[in-house]
C-alpha positions as CSV (number, residue, x, y, z in Angstrom):
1,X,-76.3,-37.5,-82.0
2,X,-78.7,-40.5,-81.2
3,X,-79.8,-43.4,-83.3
4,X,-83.2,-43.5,-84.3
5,X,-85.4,-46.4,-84.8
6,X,-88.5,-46.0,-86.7
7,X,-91.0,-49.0,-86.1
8,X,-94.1,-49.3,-88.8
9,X,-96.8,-51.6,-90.0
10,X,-97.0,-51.9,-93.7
11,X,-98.2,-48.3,-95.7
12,X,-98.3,-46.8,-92.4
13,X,-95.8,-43.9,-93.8
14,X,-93.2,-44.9,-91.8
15,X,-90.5,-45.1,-94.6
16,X,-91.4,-41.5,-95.2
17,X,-90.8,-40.3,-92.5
18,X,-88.0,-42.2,-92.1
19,X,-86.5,-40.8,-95.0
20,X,-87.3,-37.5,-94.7
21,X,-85.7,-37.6,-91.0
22,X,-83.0,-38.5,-92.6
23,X,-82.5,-36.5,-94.7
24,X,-83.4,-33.2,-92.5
25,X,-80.7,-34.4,-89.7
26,X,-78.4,-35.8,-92.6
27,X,-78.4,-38.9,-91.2
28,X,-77.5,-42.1,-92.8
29,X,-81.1,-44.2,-93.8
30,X,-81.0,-47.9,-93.0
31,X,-83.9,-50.7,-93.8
32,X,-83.1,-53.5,-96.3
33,X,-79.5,-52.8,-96.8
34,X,-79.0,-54.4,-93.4
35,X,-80.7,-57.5,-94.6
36,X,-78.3,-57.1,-97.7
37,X,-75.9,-56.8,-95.5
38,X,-75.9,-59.5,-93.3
39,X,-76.9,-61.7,-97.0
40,X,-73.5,-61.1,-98.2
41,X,-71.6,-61.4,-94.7
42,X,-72.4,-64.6,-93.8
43,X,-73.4,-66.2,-97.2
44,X,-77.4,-66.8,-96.3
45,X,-79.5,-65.8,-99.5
46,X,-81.6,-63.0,-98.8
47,X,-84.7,-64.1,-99.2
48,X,-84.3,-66.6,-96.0
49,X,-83.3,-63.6,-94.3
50,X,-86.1,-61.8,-94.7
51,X,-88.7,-64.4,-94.3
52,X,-86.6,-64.5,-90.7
53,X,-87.3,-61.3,-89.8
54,X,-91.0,-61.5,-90.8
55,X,-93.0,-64.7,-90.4
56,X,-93.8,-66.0,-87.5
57,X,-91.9,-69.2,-86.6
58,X,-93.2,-72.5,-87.1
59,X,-92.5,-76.1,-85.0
60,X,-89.7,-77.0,-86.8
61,X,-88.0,-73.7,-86.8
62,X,-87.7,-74.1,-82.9
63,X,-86.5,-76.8,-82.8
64,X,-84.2,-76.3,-85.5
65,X,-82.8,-72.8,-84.5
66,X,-82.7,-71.5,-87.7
67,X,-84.6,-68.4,-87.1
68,X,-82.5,-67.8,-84.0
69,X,-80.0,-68.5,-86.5
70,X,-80.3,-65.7,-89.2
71,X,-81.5,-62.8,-86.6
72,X,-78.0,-63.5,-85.0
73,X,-76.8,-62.5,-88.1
74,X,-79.1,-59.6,-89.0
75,X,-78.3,-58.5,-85.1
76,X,-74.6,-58.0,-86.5
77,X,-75.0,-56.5,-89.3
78,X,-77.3,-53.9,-87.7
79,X,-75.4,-53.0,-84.9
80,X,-72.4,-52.7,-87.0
81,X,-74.5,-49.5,-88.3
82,X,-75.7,-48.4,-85.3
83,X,-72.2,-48.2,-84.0
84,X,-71.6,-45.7,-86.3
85,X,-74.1,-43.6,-84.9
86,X,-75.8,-41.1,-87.1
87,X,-78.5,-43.8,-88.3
88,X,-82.0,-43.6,-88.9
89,X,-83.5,-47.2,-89.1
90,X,-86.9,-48.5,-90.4
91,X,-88.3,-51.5,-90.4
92,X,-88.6,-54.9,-87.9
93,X,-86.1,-55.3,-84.9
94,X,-84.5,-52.3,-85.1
95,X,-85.1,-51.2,-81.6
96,X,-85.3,-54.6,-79.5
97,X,-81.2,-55.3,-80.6
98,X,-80.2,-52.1,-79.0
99,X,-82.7,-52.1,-74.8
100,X,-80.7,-50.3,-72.6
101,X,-78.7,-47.7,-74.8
102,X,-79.4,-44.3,-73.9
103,X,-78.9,-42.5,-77.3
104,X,-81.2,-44.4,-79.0
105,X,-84.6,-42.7,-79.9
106,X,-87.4,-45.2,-80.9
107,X,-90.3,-44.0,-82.6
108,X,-93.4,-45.7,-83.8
109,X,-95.5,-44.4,-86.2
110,X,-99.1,-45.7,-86.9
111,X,-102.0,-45.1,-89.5
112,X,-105.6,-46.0,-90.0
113,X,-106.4,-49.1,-91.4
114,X,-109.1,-47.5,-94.0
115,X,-106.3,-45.3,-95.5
116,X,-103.2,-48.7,-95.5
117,X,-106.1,-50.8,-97.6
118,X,-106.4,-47.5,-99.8
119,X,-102.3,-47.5,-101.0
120,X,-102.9,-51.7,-100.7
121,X,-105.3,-51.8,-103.1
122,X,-104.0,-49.1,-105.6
123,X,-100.2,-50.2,-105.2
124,X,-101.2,-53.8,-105.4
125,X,-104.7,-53.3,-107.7
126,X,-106.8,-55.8,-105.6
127,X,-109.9,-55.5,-103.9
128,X,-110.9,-53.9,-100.3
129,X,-111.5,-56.8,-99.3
130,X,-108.3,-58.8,-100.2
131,X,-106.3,-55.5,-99.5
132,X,-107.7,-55.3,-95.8
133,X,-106.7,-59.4,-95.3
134,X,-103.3,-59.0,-96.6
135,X,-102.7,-56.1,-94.6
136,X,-104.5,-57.9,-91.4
137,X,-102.2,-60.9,-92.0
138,X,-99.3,-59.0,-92.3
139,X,-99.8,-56.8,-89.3
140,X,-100.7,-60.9,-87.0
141,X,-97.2,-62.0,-88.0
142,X,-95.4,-59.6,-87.4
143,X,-97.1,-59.4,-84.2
144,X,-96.8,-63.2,-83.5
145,X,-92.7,-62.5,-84.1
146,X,-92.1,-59.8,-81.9
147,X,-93.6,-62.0,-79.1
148,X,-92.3,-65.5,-80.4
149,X,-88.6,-63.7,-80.5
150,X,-88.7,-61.5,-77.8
151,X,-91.6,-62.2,-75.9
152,X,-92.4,-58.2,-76.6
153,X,-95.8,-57.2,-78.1
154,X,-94.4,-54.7,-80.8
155,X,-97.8,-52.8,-80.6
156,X,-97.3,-51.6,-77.1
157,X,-96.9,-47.8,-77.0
158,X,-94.4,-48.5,-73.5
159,X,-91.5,-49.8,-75.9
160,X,-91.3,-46.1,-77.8
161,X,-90.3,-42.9,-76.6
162,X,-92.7,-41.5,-79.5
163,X,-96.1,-43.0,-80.9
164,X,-97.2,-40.7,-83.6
165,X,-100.4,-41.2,-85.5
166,X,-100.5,-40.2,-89.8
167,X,-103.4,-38.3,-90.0
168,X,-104.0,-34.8,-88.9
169,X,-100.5,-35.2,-88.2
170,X,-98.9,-34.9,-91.9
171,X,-95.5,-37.0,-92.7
172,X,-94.1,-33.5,-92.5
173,X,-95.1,-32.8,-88.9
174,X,-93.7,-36.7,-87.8
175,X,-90.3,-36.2,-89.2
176,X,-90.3,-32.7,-87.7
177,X,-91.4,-33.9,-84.3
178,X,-89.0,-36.4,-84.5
179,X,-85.9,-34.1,-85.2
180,X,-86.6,-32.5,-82.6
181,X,-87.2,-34.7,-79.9
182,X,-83.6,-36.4,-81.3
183,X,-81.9,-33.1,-80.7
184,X,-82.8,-33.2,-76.8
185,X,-80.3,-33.8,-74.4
186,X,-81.4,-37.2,-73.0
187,X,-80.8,-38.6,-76.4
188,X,-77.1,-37.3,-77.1
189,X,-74.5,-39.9,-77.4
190,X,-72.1,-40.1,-74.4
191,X,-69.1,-42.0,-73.8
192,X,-70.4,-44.3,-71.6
193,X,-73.6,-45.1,-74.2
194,X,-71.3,-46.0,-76.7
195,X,-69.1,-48.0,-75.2
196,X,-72.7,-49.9,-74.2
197,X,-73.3,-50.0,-77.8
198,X,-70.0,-51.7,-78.3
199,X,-69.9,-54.5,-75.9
200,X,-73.1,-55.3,-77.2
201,X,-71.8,-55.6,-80.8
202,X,-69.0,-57.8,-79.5
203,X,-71.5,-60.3,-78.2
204,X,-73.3,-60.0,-81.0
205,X,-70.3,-61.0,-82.9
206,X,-69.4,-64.2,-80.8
207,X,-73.0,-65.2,-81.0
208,X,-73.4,-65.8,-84.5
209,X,-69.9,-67.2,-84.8
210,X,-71.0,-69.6,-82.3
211,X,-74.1,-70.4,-83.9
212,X,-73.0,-74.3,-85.9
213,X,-71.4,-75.2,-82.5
214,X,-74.0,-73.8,-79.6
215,X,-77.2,-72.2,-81.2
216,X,-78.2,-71.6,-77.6
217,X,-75.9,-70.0,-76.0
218,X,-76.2,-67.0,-74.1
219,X,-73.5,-64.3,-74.6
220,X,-72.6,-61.6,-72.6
221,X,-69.8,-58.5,-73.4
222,X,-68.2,-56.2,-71.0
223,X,-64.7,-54.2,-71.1
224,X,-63.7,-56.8,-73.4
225,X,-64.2,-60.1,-71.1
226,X,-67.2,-62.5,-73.0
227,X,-69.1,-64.4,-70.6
228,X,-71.2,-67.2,-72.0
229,X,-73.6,-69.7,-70.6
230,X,-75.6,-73.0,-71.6
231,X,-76.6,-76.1,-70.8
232,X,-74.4,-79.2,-71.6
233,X,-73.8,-82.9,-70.0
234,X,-71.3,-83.3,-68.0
235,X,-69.7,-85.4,-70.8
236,X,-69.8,-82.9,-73.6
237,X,-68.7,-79.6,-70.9
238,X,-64.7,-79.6,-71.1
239,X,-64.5,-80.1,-74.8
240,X,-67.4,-77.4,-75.7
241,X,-65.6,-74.9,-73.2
242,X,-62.7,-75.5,-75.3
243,X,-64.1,-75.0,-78.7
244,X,-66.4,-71.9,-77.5
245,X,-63.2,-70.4,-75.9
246,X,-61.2,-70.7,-79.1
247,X,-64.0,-69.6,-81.4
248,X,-65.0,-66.3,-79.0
249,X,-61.1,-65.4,-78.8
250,X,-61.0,-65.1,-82.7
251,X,-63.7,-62.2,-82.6
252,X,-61.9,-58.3,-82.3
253,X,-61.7,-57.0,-78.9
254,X,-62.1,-60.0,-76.8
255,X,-59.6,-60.1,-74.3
256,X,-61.1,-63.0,-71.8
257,X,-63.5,-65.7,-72.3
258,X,-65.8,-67.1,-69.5
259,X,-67.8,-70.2,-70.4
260,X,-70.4,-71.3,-67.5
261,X,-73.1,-74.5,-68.4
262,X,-75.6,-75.9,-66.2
263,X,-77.1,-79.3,-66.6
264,X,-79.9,-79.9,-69.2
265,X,-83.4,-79.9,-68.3
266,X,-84.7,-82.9,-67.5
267,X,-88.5,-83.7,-69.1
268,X,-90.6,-86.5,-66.7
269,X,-93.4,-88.2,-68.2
270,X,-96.7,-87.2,-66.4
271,X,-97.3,-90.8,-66.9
């Protein structure tokens, strides 16, 4: 059975449906716990976590890493669920840590903005108008994320096998649709889909553990041989390869470690 990834905007009914996908297919329903997750794993408090995962970065996070830093982590503790299989998952992310797996069904569901400032304003008991700029706010930064991270504009209907829209279609009619476009046959697990799915939790894996030493670093998994590349001096290369080697052999099934750097970019002054 596939994985499904449920991508929403705030009280767009995506949780819902999420839920009630769920809980038709009897499917295990993911969203927070993953933050929690990854909170508890690698001893980052949560609330750093989810700032991560939902404002946009700002100059000194760049430079810094640090939001590279905690989505590594979140990457892990999501695909550790995913490779389960069985999952529904709502929420940021979900579907640009898994490009390329066939048994994955992503979904985005969308609402109108008049009816997301009506639960706003009523969940929140604010105005219109300051329901309609949190809500605008929100929906810019998450926005500015998905293209800061991934260089992916989260809004375009090309990245989902399923747009549906919450209004004359009910919550009930989304999560049916859904089942049953996750029942076809494109969107069964194979073999060869999950073993996708697991070299891509094993690089996962080496990337955060390699986050303190090369932030960076580019890591790649297949049939249990890691190949990772940077950029390093010529001075720093042999005893980085050696560190990276012994750190990536410490993660389960790695077999072989291939560590390839290229020379730093060099910055001339137009002047």
């Amino acid at each position: 059975m596939p994985i499904i990834t449920i991508s929403r905007g705030s009280y767009s009914k995506g949780k819902e449906v999420a839920e009630k996908v769920a809980k038709k297919l009897g499917y295990e329903c993911i969203a927070r716990d993953v933050i929690i997750d990854a909170s508890k794993e690698f001893n980052i408090p949560e609330i750093k976590l989810i700032r991560a995962i939902h404002d946009a970065p700002s100059i000194l996070e760049r430079v810094g890493y640090s939001k590279e830093r905690y989505l590594a982590y979140l990457r892990v503790a999501l695909l550790e669920h995913f490779q389960k299989d069985n999952v529904v998952y709502h929420g940021l992310a979900g579907h640009f840590f898994i490009k390329g797996i066939s048994h994955v069904l992503k979904v985005r569901i969308i609402a109108d903005m008049d009816e997301r400032v009506k639960l706003e304003m009523e969940r929140e008991r604010i105005s219109r108008k300051e329901a309609s700029r949190i809500l605008k706010n929100d929906d810019r930064e998450r926005r500015k994320w998905g293209k800061y991270v991934f260089g992916i504009d989260t809004w375009d209907p090309g990245l989902y096998d399923l747009v549906i829209h919450i209004k004359k279609i009910t919550v009930d009619d989304a999560a049916d649709i859904v089942c049953h476009t996750a029942g076809l046959e494109r969107f069964k697990t194979t073999a060869e889909s999950q073993e996708m799915l697991n070299h891509l939790l094993i690089a996962a894996r080496v990337k955060a553990a390699l986050m303190d030493l090369k932030p960076d670093a580019e890591v790649f998994a297949q049939n249990g041989t890691v190949s990772i590349t940077g950029r390093a001096t010529e001075f720093q290369e042999d005893k980085l390869i050696h560190q990276i080697e012994e750190i990536a052999k410490t993660i389960p099934g790695v077999t072989n470690v291939e560590v390839h750097f290229s020379a730093p970019y060099q910055f001339v002054d137009p002047e």
